[in-house]
ChimeraX commands (.cxc) that place a marker at each C-alpha (Angstrom):
marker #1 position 0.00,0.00,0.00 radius 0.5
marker #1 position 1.28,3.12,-0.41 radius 0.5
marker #1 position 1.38,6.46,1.47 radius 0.5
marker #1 position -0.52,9.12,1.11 radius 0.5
marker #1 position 0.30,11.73,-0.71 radius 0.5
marker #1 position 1.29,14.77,1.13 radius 0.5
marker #1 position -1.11,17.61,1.56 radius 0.5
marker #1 position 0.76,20.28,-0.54 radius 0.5
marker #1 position 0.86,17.62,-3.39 radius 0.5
marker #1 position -2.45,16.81,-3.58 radius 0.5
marker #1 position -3.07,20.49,-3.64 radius 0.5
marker #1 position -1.33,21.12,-6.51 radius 0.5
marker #1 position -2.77,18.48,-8.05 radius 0.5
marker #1 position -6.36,19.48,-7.90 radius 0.5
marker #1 position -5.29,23.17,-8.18 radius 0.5
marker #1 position -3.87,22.26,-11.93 radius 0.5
marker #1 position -7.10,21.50,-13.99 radius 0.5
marker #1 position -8.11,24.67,-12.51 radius 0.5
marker #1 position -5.09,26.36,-13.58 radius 0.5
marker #1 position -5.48,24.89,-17.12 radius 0.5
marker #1 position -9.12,26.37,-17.44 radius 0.5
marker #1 position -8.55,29.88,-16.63 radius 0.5
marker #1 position -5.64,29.41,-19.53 radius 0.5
marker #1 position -8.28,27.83,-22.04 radius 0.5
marker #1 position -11.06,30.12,-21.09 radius 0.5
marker #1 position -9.33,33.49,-19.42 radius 0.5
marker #1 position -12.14,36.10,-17.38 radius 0.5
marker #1 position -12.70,38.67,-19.96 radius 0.5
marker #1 position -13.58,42.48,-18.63 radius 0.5
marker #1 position -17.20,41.80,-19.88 radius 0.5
marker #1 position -17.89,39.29,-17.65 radius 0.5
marker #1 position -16.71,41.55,-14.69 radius 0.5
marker #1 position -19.55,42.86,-12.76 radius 0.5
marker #1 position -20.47,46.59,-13.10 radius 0.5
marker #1 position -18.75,49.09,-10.53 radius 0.5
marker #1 position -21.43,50.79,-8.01 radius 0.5
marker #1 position -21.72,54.56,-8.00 radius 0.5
marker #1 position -24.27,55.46,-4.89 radius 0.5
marker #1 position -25.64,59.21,-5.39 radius 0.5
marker #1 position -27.93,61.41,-4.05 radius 0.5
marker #1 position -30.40,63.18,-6.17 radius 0.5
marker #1 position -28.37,63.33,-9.15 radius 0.5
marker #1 position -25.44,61.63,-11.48 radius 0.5
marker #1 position -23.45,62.03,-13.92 radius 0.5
marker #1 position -20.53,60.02,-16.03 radius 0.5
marker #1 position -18.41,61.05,-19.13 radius 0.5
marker #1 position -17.89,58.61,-22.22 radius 0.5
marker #1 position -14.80,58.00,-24.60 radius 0.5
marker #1 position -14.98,58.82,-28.31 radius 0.5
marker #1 position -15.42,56.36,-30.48 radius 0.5
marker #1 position -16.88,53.45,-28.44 radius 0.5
marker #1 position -20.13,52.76,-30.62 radius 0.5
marker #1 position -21.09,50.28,-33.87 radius 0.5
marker #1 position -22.00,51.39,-37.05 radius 0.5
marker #1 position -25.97,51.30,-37.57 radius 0.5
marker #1 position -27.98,49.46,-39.75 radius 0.5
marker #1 position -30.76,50.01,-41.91 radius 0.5
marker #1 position -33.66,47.46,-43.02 radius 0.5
marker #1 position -32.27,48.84,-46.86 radius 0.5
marker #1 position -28.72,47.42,-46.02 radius 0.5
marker #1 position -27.41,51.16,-45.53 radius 0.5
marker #1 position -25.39,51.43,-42.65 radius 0.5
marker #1 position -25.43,55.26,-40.30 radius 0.5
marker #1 position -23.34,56.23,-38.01 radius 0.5
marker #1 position -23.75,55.47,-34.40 radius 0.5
marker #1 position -24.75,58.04,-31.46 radius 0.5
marker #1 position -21.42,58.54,-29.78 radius 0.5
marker #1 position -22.53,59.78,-26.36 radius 0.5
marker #1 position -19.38,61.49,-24.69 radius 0.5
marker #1 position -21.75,62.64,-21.17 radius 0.5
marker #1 position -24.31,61.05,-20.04 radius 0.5
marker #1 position -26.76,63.01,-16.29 radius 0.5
marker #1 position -29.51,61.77,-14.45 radius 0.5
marker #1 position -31.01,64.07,-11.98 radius 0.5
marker #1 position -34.42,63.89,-9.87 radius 0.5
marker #1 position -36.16,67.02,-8.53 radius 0.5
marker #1 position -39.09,65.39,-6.31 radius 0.5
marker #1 position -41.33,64.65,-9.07 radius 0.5
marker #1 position -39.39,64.02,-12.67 radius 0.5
marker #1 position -36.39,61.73,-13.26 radius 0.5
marker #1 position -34.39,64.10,-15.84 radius 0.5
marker #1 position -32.27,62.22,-18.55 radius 0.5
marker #1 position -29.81,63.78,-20.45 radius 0.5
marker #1 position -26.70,62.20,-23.34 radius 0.5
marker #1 position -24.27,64.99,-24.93 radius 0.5
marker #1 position -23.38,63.52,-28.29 radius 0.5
marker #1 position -19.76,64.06,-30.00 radius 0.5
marker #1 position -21.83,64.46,-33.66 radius 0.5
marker #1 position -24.87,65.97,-34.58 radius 0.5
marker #1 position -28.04,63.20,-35.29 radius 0.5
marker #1 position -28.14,62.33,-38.90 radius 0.5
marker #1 position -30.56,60.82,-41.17 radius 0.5
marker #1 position -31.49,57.75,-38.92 radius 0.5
marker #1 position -33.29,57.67,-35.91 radius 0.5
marker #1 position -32.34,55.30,-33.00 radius 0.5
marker #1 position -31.74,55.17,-28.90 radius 0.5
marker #1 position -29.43,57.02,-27.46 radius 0.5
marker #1 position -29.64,55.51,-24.21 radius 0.5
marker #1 position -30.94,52.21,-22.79 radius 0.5
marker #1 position -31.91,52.74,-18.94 radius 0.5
marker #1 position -33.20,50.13,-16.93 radius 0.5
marker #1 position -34.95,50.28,-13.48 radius 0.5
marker #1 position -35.22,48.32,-10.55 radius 0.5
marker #1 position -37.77,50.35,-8.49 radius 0.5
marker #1 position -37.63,47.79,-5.67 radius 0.5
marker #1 position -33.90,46.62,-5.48 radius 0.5
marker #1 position -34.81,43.40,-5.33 radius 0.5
marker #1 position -32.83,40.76,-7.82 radius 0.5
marker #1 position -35.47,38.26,-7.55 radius 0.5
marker #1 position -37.99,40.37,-8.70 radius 0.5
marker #1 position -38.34,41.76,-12.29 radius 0.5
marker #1 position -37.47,40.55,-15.64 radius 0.5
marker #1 position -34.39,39.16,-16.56 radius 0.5
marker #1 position -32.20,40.11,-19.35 radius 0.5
marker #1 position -30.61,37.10,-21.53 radius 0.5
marker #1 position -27.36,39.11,-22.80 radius 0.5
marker #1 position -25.88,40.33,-20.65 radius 0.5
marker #1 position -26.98,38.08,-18.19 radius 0.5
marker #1 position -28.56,40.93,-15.71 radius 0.5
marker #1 position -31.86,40.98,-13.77 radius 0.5
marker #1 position -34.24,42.60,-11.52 radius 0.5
marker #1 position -35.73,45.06,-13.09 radius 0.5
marker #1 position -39.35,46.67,-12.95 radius 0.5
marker #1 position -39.33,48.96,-15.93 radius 0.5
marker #1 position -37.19,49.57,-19.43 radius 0.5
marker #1 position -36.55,53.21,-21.31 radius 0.5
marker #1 position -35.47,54.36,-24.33 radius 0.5
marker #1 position -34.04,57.63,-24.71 radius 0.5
marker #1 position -34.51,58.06,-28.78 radius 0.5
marker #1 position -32.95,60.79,-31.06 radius 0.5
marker #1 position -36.18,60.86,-33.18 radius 0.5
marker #1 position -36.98,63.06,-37.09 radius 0.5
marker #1 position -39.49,64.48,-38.48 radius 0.5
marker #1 position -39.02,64.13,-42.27 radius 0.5
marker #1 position -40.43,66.76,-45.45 radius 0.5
marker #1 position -42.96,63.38,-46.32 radius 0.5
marker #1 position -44.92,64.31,-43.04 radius 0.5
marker #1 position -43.71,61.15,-41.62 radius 0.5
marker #1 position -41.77,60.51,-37.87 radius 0.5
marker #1 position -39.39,58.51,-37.06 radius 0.5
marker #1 position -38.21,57.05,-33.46 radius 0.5
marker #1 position -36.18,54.02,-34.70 radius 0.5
marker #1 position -35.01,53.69,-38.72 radius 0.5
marker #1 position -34.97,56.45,-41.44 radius 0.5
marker #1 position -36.29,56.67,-45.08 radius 0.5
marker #1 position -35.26,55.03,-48.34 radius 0.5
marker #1 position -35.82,58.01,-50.21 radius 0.5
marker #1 position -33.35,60.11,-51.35 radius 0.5
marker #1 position -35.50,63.29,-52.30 radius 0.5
marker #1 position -37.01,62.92,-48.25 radius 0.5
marker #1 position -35.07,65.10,-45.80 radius 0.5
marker #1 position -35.10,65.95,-42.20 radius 0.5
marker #1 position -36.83,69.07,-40.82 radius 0.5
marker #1 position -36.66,68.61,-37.31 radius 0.5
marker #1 position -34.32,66.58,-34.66 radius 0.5
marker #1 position -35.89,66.02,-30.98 radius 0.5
marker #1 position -35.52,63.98,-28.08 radius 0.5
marker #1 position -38.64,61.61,-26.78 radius 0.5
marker #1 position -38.66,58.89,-24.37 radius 0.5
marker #1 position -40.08,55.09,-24.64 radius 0.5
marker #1 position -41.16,53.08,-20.99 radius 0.5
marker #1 position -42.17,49.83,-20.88 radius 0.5
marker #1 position -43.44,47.72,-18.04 radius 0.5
marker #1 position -42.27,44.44,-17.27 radius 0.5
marker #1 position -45.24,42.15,-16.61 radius 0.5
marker #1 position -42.69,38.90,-16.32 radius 0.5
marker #1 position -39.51,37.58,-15.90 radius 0.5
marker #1 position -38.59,37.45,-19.91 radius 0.5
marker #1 position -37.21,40.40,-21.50 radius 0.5
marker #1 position -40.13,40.90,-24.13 radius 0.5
marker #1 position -42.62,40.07,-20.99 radius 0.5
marker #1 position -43.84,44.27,-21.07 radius 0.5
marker #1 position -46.58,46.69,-21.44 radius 0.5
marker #1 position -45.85,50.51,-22.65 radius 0.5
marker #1 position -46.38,53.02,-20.19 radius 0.5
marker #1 position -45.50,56.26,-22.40 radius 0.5
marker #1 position -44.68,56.33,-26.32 radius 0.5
marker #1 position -42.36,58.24,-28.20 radius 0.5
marker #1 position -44.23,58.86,-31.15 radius 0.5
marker #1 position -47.90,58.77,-29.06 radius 0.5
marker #1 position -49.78,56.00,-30.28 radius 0.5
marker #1 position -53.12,55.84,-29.29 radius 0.5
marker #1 position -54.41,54.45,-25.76 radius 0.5
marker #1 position -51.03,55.43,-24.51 radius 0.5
marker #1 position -49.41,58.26,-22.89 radius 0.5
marker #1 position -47.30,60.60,-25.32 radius 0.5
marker #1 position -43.95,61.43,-24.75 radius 0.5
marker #1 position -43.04,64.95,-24.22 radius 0.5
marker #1 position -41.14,66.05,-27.39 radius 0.5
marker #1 position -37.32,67.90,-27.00 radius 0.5
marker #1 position -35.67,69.41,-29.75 radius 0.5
marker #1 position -31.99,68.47,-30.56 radius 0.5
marker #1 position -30.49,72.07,-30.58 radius 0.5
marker #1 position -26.69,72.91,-31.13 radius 0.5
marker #1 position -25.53,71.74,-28.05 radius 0.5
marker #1 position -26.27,67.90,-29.09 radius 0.5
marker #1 position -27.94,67.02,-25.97 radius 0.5
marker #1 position -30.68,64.59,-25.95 radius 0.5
marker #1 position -32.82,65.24,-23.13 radius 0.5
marker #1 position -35.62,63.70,-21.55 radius 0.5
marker #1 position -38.07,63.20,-18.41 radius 0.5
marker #1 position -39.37,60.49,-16.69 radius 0.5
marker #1 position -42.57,61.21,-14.33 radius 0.5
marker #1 position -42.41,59.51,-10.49 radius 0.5
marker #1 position -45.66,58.53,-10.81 radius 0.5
marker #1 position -45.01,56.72,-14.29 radius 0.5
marker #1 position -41.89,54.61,-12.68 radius 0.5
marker #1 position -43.99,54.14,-9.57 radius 0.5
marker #1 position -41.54,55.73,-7.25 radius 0.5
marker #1 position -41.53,58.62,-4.48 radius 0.5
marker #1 position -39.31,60.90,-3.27 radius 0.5
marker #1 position -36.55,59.94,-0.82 radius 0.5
marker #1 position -36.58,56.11,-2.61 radius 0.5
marker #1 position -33.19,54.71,-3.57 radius 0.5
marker #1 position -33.47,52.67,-6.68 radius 0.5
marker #1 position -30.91,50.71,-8.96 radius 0.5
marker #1 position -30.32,51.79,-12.43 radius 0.5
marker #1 position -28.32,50.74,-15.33 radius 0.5
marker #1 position -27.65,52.44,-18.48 radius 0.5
marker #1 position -26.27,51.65,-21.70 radius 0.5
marker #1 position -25.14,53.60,-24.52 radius 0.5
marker #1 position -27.92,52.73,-26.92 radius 0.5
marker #1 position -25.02,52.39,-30.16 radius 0.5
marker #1 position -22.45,50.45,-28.28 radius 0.5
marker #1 position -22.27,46.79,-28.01 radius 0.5
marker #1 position -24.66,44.69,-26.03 radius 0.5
marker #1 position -22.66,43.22,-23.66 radius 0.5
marker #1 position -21.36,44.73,-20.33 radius 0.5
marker #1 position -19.04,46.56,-21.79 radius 0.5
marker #1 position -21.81,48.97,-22.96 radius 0.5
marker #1 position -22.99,50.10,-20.00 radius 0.5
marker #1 position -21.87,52.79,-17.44 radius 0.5
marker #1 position -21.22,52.00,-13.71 radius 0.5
marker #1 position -24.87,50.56,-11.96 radius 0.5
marker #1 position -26.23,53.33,-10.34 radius 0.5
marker #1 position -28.04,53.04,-6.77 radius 0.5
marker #1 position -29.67,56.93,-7.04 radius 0.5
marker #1 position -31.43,58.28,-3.96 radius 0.5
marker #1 position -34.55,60.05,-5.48 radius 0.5
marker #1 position -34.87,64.08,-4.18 radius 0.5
marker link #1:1,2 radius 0.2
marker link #1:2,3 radius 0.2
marker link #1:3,4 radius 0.2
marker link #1:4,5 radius 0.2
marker link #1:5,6 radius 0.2
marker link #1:6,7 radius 0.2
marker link #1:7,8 radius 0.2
marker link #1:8,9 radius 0.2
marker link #1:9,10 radius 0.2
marker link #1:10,11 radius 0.2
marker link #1:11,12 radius 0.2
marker link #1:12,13 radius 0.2
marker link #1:13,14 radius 0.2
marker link #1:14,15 radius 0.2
marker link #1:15,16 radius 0.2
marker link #1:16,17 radius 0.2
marker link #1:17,18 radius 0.2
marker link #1:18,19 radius 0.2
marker link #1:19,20 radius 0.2
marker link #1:20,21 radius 0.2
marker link #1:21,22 radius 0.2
marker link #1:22,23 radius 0.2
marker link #1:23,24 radius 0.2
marker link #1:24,25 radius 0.2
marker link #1:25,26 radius 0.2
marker link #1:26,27 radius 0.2
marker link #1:27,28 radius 0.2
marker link #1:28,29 radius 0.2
marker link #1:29,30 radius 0.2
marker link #1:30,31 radius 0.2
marker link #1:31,32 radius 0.2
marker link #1:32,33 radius 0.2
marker link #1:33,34 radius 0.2
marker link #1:34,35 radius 0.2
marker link #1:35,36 radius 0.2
marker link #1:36,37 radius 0.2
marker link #1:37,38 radius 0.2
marker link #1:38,39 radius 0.2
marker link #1:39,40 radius 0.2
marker link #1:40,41 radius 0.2
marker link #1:41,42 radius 0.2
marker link #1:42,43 radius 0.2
marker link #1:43,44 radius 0.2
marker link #1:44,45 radius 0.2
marker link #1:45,46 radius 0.2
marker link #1:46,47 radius 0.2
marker link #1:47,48 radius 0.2
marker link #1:48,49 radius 0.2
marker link #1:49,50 radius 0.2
marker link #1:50,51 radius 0.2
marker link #1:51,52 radius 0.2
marker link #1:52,53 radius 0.2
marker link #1:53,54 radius 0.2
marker link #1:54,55 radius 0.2
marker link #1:55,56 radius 0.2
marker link #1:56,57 radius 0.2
marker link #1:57,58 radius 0.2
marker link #1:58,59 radius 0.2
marker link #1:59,60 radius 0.2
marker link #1:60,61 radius 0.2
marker link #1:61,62 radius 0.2
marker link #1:62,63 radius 0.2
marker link #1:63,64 radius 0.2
marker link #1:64,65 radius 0.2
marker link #1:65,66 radius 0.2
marker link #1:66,67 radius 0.2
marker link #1:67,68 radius 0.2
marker link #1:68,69 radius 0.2
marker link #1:69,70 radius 0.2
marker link #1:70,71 radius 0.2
marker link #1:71,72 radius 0.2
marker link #1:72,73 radius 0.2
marker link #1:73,74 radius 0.2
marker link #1:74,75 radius 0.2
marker link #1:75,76 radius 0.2
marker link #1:76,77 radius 0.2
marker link #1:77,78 radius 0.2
marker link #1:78,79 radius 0.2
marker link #1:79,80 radius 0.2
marker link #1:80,81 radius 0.2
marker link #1:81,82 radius 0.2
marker link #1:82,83 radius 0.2
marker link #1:83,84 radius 0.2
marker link #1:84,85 radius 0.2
marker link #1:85,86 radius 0.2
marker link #1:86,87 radius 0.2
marker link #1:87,88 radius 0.2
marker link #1:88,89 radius 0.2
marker link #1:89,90 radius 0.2
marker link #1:90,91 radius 0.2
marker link #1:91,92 radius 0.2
marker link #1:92,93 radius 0.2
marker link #1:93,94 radius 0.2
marker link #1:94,95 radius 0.2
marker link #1:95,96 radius 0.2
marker link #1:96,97 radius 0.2
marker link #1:97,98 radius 0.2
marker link #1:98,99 radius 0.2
marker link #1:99,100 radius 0.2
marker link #1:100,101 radius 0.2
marker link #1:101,102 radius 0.2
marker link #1:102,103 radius 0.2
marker link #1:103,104 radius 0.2
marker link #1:104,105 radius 0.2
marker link #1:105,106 radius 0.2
marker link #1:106,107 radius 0.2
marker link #1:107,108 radius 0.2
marker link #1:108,109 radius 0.2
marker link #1:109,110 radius 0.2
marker link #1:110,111 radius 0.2
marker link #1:111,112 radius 0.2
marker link #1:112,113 radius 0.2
marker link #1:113,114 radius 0.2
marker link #1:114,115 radius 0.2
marker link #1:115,116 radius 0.2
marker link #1:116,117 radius 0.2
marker link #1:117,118 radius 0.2
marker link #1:118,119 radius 0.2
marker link #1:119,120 radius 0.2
marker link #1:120,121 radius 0.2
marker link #1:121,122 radius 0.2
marker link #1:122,123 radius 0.2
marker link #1:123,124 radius 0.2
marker link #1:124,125 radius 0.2
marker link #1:125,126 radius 0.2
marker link #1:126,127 radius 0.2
marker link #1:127,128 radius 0.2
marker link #1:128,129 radius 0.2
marker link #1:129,130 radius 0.2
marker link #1:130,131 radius 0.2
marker link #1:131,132 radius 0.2
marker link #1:132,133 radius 0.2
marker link #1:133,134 radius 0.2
marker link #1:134,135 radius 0.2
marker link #1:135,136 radius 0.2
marker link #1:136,137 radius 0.2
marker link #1:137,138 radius 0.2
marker link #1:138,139 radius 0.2
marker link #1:139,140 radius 0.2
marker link #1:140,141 radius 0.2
marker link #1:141,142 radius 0.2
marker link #1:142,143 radius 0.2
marker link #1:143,144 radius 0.2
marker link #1:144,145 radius 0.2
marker link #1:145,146 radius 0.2
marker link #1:146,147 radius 0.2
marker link #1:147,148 radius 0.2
marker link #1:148,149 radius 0.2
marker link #1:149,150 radius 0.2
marker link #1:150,151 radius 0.2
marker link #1:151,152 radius 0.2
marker link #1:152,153 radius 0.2
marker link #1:153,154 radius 0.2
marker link #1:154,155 radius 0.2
marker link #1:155,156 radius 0.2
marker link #1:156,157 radius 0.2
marker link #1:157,158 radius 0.2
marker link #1:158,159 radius 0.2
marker link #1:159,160 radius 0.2
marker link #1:160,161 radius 0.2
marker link #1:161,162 radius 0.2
marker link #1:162,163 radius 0.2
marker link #1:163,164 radius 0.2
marker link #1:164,165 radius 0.2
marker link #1:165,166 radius 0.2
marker link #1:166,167 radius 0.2
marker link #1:167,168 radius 0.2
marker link #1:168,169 radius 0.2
marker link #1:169,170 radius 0.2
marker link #1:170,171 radius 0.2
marker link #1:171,172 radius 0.2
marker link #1:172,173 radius 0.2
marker link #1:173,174 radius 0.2
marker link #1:174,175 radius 0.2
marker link #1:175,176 radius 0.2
marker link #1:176,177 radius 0.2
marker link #1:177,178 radius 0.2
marker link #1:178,179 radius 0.2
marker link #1:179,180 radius 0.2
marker link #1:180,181 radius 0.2
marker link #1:181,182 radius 0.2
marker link #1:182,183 radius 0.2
marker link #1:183,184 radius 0.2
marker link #1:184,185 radius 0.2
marker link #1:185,186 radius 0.2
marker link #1:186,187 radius 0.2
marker link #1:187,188 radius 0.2
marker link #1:188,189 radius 0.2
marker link #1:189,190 radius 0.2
marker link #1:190,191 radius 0.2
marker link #1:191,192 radius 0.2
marker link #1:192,193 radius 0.2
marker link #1:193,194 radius 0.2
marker link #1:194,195 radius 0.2
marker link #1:195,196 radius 0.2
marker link #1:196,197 radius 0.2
marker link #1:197,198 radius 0.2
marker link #1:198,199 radius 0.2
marker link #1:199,200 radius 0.2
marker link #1:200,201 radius 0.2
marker link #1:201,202 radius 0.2
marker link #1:202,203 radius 0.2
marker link #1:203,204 radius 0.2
marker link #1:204,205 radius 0.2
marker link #1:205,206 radius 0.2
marker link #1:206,207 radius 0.2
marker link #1:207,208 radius 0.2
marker link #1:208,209 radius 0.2
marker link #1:209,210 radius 0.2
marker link #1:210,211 radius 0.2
marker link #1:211,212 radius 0.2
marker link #1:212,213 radius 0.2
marker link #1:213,214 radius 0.2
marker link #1:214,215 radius 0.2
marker link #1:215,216 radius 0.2
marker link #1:216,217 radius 0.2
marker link #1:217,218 radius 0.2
marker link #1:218,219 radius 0.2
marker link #1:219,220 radius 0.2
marker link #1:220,221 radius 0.2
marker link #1:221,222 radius 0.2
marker link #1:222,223 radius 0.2
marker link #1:223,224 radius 0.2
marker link #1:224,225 radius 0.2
marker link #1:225,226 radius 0.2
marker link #1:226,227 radius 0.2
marker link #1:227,228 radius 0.2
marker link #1:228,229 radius 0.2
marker link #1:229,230 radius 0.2
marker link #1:230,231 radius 0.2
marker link #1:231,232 radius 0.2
marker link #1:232,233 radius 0.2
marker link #1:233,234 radius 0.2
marker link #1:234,235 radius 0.2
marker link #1:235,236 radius 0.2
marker link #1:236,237 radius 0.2
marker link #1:237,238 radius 0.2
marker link #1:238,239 radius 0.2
marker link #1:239,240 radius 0.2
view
């Protein structure tokens, strides 16, 4: 029979399929969890240059991305303000600017869960669009026109909220619309002026929130990629 092995072999032993994993398969910075920025009323972060994908059209034309270089929340006891400085001036296709998603609650087992990145939680989804008005009379929140002889008279911010009635990521209801389709509630329309800030508002009483509440928020830079790596620190904001 023979002797056991010592303790510091063994060890190393078990320790060197580990060791041979984390070669094969090494922690990228997307799977990293978010950094936690607490704040009190309001927020704000800045953004490289650069950082966003090319956009994509249904008539295989691609746009340029919204490059958001500052992104501020701030509360004032009855609105959620929302506001993304971009580097270049909106084009000829509409899309989000921002993502923001809210967990009114702070509970993680409550909420819908997201299936890339793998994130959950949350009570309620926004989108902060860069939205046209074209010379056809038409709007646009999300996409742009095929037509060449169609331009853009007008540039303005509106906001998209959704409900989550579930735990799956389509599992919502809209609570206000950025273009105001009927039987719900119309977004409040900003213009886009020379300053390139997209700004919008989100009501208390829409979120379901009060003053004085601390909820968790994450927001991603509506061009970027999907993953992690799109999104700015989680924020846990105490509501004025």
């Amino acid at each position: 029979m023979r002797s056991p092995l010592p303790a510091f072999r063994l060890a190393a032993i078990l320790a060197a399929p580990a060791l041979l994993l984390l070669a094969a398969f090494p922690v990228r910075a997307e799977d990293a969890p978010l950094p936690v920025k607490k704040a009190v009323g309001s927020v704000e972060f800045t953004d490289p240059i650069g950082d966003v994908e090319t956009l994509h059209s249904s008539s295989d034309k691609d746009y340029p991305g919204y490059d958001v270089v500052r992104v501020a929340l701030a509360s004032d006891g009855k609105t959620l303000a929302v506001s993304a400085t971009l580097h270049d001036a909106p084009g000829l296709f509409a899309s989000e600017v921002l993502e923001l998603l809210f967990d009114t609650d702070r509970n993680a087992k409550t909420g819908a869960e997201m299936i890339f990145p793998k994130i959950g939680g949350f009570e309620y989804k926004a989108q902060l669009d860069a939205c046209i008005d074209f010379s056809d009379k038409s709007s646009a929140c999300i996409g742009g026109t095929s037509d060449a002889k169609v331009k853009a008279t007008a540039h303005y911010a509106a906001f998209d909220l959704s409900r989550f009635t579930g735990k799956g990521a389509y599992d919502k209801e809209d609570v206000v619309d950025a273009l105001g389709f009927p039987g719900r509630k119309a977004s409040a329309k900003t213009p886009i002026g020379p300053d390139l800030v997209v700004r919008g508002t989100l009501d208390y009483a829409d979120l379901k929130v009060k003053p004085g509440q601390t909820i968790r928020i994450l927001v991603r830079e509506g061009s970027s990629a999907t993953g992690l790596s799109g999104y700015f620190p989680e924020i846990l904001l105490t509501l004025k």
